[in-house]
PQR file with spaces between the fields and no chain letter, atoms N, CA, C, O and H, PARSE charges and radii, in Angstrom:
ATOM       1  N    UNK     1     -67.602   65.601  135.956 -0.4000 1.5000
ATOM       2  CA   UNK     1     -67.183   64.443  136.772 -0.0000 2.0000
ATOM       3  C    UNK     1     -65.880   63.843  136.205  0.5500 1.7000
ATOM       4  O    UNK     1     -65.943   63.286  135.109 -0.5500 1.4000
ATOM       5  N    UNK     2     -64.769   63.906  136.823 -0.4000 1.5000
ATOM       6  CA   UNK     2     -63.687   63.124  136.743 -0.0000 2.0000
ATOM       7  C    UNK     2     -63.381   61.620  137.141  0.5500 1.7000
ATOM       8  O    UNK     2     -63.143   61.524  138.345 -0.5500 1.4000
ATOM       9  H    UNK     2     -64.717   64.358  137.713  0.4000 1.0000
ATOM      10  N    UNK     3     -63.340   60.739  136.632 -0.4000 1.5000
ATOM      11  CA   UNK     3     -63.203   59.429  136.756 -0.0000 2.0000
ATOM      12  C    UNK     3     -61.514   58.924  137.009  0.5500 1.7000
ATOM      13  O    UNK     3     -60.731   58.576  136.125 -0.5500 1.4000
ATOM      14  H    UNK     3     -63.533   60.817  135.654  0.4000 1.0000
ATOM      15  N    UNK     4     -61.283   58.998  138.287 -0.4000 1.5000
ATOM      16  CA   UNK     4     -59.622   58.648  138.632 -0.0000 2.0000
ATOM      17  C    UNK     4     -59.225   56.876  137.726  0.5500 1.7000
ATOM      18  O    UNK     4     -59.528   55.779  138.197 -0.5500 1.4000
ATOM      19  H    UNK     4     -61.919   59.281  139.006  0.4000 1.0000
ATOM      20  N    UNK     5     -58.643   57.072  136.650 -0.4000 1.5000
ATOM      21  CA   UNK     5     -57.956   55.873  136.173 -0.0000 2.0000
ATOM      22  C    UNK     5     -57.280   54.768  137.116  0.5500 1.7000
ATOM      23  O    UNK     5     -56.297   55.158  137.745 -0.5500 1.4000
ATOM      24  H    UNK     5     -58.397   57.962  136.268  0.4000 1.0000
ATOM      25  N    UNK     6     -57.645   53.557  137.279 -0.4000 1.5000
ATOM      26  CA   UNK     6     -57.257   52.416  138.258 -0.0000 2.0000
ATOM      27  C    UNK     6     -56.020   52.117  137.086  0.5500 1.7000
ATOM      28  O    UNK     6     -55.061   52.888  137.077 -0.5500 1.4000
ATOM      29  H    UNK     6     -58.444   53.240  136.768  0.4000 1.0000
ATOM      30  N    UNK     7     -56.051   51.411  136.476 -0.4000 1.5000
ATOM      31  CA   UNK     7     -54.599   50.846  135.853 -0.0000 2.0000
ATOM      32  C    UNK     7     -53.196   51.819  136.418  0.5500 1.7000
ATOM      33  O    UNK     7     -52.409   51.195  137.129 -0.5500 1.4000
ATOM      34  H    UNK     7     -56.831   50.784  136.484  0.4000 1.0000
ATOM      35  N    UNK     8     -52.916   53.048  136.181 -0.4000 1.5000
ATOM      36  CA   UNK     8     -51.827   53.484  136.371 -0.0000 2.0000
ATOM      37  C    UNK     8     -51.264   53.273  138.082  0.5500 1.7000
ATOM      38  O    UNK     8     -50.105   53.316  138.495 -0.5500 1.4000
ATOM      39  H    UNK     8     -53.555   53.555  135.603  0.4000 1.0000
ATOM      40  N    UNK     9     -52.157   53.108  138.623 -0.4000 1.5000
ATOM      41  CA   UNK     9     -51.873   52.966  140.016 -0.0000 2.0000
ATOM      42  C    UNK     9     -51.786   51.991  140.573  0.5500 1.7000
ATOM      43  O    UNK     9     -51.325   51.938  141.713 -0.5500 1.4000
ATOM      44  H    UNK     9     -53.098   53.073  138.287  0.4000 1.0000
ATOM      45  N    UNK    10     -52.286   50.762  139.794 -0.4000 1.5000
ATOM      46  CA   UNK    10     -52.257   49.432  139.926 -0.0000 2.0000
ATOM      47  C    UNK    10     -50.679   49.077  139.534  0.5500 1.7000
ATOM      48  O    UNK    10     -49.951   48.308  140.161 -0.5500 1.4000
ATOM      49  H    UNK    10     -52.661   50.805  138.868  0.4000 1.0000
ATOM      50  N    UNK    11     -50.324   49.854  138.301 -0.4000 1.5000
ATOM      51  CA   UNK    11     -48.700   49.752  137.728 -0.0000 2.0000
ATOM      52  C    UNK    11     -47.605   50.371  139.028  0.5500 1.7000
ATOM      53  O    UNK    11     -46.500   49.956  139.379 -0.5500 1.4000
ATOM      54  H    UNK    11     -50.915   50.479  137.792  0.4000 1.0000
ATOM      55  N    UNK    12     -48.315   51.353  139.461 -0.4000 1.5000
ATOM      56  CA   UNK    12     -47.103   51.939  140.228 -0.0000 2.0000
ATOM      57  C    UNK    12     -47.037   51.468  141.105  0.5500 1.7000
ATOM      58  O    UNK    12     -46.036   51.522  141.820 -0.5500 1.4000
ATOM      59  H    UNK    12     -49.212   51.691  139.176  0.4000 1.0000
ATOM      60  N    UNK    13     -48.227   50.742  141.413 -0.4000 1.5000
ATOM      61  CA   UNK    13     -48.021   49.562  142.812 -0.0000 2.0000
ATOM      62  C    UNK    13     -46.839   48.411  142.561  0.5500 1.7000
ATOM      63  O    UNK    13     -45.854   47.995  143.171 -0.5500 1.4000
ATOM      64  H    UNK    13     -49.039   50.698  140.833  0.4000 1.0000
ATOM      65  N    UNK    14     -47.357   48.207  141.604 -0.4000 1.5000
ATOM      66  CA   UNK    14     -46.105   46.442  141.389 -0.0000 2.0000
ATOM      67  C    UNK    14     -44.855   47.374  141.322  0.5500 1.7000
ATOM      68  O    UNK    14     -43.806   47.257  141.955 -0.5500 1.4000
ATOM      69  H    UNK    14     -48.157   48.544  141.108  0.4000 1.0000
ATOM      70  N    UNK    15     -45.124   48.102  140.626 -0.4000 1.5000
ATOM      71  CA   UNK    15     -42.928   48.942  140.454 -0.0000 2.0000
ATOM      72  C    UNK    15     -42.383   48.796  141.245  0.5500 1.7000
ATOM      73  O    UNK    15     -41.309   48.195  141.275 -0.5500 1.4000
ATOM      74  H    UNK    15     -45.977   48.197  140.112  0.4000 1.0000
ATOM      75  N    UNK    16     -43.362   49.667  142.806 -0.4000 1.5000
ATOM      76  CA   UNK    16     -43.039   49.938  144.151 -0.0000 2.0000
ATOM      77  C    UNK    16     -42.159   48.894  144.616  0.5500 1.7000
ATOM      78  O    UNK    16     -40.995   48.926  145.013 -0.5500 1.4000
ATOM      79  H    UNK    16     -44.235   50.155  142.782  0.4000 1.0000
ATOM      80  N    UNK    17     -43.194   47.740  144.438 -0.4000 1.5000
ATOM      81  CA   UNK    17     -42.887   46.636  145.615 -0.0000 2.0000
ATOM      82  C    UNK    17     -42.209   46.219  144.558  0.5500 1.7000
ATOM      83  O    UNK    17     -41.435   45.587  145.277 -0.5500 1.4000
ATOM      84  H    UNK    17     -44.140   47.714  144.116  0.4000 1.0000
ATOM      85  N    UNK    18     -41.564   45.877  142.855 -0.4000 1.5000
ATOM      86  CA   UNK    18     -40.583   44.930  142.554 -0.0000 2.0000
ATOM      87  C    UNK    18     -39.219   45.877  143.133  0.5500 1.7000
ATOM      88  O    UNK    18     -38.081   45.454  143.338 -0.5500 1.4000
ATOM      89  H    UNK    18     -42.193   46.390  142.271  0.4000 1.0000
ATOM      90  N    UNK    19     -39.682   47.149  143.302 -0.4000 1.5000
ATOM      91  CA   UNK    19     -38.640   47.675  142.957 -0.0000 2.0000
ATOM      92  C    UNK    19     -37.686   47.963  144.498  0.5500 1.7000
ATOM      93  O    UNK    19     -36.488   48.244  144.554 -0.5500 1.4000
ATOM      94  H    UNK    19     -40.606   47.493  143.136  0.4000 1.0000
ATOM      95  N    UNK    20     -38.763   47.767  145.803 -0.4000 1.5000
ATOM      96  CA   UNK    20     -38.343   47.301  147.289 -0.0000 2.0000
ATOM      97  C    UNK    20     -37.438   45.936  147.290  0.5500 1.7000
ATOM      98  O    UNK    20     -36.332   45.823  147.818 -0.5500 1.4000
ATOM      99  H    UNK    20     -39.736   47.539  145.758  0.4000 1.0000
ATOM     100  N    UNK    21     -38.239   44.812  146.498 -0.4000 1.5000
ATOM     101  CA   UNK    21     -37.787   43.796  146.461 -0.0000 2.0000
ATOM     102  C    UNK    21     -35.639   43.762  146.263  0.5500 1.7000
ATOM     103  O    UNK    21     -34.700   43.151  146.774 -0.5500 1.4000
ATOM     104  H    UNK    21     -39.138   44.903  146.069  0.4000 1.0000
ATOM     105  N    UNK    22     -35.818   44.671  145.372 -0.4000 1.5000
ATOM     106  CA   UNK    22     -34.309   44.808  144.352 -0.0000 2.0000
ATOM     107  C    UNK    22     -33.686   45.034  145.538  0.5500 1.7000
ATOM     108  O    UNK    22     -32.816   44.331  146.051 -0.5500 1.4000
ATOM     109  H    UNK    22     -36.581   45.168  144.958  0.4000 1.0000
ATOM     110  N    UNK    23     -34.235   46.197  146.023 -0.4000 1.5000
ATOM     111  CA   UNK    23     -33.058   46.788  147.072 -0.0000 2.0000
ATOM     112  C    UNK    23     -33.073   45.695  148.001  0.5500 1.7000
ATOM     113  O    UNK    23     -31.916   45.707  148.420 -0.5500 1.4000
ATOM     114  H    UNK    23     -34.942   46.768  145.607  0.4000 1.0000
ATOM     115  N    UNK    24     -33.689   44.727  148.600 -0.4000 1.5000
ATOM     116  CA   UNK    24     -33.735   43.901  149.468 -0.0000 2.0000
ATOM     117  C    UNK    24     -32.536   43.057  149.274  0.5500 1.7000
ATOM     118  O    UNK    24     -31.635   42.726  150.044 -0.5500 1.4000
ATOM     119  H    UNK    24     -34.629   44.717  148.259  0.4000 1.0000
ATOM     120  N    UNK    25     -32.855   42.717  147.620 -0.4000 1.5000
ATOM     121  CA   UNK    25     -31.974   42.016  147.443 -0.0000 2.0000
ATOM     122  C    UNK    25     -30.425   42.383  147.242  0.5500 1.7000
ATOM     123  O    UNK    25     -29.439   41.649  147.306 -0.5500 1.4000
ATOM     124  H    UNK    25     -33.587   42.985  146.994  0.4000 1.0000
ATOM     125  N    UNK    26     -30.515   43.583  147.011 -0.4000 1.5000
ATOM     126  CA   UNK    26     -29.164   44.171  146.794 -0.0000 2.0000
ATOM     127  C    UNK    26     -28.232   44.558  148.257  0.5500 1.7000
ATOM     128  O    UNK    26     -27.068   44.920  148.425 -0.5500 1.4000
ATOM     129  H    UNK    26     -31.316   44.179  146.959  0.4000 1.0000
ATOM     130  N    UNK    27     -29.541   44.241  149.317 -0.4000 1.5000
ATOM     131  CA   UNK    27     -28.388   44.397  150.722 -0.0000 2.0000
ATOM     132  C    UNK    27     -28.029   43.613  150.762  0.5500 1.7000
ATOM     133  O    UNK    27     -26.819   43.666  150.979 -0.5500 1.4000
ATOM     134  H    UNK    27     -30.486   43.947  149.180  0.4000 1.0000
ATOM     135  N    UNK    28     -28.827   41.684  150.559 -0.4000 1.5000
ATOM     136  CA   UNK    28     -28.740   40.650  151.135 -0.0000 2.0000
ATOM     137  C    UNK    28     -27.265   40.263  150.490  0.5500 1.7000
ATOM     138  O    UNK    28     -26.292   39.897  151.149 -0.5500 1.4000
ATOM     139  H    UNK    28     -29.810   41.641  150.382  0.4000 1.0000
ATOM     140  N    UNK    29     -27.316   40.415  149.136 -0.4000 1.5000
ATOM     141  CA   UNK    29     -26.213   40.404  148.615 -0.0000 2.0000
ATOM     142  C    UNK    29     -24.813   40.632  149.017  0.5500 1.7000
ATOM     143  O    UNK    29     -23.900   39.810  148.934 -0.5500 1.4000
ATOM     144  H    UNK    29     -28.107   40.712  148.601  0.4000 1.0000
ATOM     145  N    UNK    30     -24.720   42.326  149.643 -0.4000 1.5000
ATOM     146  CA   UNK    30     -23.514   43.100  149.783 -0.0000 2.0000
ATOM     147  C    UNK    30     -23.670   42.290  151.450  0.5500 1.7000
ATOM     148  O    UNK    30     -22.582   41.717  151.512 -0.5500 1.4000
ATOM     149  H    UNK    30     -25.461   42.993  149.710  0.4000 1.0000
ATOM     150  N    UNK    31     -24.141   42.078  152.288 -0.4000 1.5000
ATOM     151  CA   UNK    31     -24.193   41.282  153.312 -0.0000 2.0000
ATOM     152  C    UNK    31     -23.474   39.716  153.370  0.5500 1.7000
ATOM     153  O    UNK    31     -22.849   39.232  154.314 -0.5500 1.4000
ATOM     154  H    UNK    31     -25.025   42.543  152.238  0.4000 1.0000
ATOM     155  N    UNK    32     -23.795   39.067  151.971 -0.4000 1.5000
ATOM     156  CA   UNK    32     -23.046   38.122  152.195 -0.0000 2.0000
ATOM     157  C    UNK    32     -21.664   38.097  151.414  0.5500 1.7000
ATOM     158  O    UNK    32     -20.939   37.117  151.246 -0.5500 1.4000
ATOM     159  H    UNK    32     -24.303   39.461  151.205  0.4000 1.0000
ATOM     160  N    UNK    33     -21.469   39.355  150.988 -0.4000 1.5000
ATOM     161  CA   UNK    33     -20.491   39.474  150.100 -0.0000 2.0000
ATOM     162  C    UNK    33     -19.407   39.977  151.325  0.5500 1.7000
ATOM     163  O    UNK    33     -18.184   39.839  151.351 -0.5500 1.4000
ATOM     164  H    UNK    33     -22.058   40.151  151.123  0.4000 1.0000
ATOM     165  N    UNK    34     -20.231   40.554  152.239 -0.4000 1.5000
ATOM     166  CA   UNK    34     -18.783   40.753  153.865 -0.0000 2.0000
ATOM     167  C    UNK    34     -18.730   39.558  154.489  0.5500 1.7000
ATOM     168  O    UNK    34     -17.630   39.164  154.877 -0.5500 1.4000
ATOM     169  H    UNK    34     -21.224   40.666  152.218  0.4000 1.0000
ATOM     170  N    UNK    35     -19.922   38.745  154.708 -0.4000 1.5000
ATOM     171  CA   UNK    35     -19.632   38.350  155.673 -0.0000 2.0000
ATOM     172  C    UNK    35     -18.496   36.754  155.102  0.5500 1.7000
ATOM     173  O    UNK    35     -17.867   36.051  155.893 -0.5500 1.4000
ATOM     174  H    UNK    35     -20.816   39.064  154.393  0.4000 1.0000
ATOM     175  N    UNK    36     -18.541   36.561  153.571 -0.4000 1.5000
ATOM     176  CA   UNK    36     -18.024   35.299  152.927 -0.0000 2.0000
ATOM     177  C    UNK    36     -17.447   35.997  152.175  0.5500 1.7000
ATOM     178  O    UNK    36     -17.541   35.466  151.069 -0.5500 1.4000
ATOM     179  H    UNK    36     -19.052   37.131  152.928  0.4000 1.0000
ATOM     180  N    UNK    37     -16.689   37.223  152.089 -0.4000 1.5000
ATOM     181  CA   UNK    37     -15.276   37.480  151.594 -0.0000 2.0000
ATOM     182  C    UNK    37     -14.286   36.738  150.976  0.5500 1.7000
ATOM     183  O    UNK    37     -13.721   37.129  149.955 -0.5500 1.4000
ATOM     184  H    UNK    37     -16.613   37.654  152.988  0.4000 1.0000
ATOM     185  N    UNK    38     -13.930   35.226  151.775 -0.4000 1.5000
ATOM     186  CA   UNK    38     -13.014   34.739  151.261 -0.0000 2.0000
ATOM     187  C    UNK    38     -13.703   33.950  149.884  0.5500 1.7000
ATOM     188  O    UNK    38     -12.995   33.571  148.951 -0.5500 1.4000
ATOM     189  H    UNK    38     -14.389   34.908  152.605  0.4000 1.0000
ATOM     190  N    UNK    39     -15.163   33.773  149.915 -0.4000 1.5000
ATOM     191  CA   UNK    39     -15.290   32.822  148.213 -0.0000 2.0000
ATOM     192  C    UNK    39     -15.062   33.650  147.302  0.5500 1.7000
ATOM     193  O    UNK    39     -15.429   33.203  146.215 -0.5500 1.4000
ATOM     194  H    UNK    39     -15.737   34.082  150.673  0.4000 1.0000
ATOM     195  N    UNK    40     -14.493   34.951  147.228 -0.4000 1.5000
ATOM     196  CA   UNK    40     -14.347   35.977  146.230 -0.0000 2.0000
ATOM     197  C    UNK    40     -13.097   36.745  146.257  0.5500 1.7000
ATOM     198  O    UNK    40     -12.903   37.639  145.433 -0.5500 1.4000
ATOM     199  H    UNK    40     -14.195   35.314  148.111  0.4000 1.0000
């Protein structure tokens, strides 16, 4: 009988989603970085 380990998958869950989050944030970013050009 093999017993599937919960922790590692519990970890790769949060990565997932911090790691969706980033990119979210990394469009919102380059988005306002076109659309407010001139504060930079």
């Amino acid at each position: 009988e093999v017993a599937a380990p919960k922790e590692p998958i519990t970890i790769n869950m949060n990565v997932k989603i911090e790691h969706e989050i980033i990119i979210k944030a990394d469009k919102d970013v380059e988005e306002l970085l076109e659309t407010r050009s001139d504060l930079f």
